[in-house]
N, C-alpha and C positions, 0 to 999 in steps of 0.2 A: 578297270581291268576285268571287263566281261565275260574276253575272247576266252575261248576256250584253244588253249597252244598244249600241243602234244612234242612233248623233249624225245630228243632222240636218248639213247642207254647214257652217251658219252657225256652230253650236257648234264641229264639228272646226276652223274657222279661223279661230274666238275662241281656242282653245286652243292652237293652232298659234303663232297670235300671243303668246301669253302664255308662250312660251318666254324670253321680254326681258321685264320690267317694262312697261308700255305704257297710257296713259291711253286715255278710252272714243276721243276723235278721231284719235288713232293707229291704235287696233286697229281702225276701221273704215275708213281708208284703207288700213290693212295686208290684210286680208282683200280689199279689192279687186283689190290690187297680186297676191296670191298667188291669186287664181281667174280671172285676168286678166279682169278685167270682169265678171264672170260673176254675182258674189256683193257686191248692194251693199247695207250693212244701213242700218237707219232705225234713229236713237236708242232710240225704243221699244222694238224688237227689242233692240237692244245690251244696252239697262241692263236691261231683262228678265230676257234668256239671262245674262249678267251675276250678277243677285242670284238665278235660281237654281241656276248654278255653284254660288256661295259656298254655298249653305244645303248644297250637296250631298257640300263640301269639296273641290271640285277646283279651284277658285281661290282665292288671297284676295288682300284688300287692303294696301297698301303704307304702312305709318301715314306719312302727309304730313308733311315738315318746313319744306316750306317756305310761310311766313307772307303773303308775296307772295299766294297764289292757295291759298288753304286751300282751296276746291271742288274745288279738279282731285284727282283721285285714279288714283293709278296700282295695277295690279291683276298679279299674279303666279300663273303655274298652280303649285298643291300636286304633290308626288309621288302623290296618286293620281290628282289631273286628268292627269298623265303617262305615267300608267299605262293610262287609261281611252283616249285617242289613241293610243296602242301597239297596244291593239287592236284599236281600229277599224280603223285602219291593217292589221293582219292580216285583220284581215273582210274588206275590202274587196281586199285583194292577190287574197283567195280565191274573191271574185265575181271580180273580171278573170282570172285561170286559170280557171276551171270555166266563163267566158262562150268563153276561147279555145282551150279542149278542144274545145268542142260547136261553136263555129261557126268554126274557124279563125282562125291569129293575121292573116289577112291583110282583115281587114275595114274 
C-alpha cells in the first residue's frame, strides 16, 4: 500500500465517521456535524462513496442482527481504511506547513 491516494473532503469524513459503527443517516449527519456545515452529502454520494470503500477494503459492513429493520445497515472502517486516513491526514498536515512556511502562519 505505497500509492500515494489523495481522499476527496467526503470520503476522509466517511471514514472519519466510521471510527464508531454508524448506519448511512448517521454518517451523513456526522460528516455535517464534523465539517461544520460545510460538507453535506446526498444519499447518492453516500451509498456510492460507500460501495466503493467496500470493494476497495477499507470499510465493511456490520452483518445486521436485528430483525426489526433488516435494511438498515451499519458499516465499520477496516484497518486499512485506517491506515489510508492516517495518511491523508499526514498529507494534508504537510500542505498546511509548506502553505505556512511560504506565506506566514499569520494569514
Amino acid at each position: 500500500m505505497n500509492e500515494n491516494i489523495t481522499l476527496t473532503e467526503a470520503v476522509y469524513y466517511i471514514l472519519l465517521s466510521l471510527t464508531e459503527p454508524m448506519h448511512g443517516y448517521g454518517i451523513m449527519q456526522n460528516v455535517t456535524k464534523l465539517s461544520t456545515n460545510r460538507v453535506n452529502l446526498a444519499a447518492g454520494t453516500l451509498y456510492g462513496a460507500l460501495t466503493t470503500m467496500q470493494e476497495k477494503g477499507w470499510i465493511e459492513a456490520i452483518p445486521n442482527t436485528d430483525e426489526t429493520n433488516a435494511r438498515r445497515k451499519e458499516y465499520q472502517i477496516t484497518p486499512t481504511g485506517r491506515t489510508i486516513v492516517k495518511k491523508e491526514l499526514l498529507r494534508l498536515r504537510e500542505l498546511v506547513n509548506n502553505g505556512e512556511h511560504v506565506l506566514g502562519r499569520d494569514i
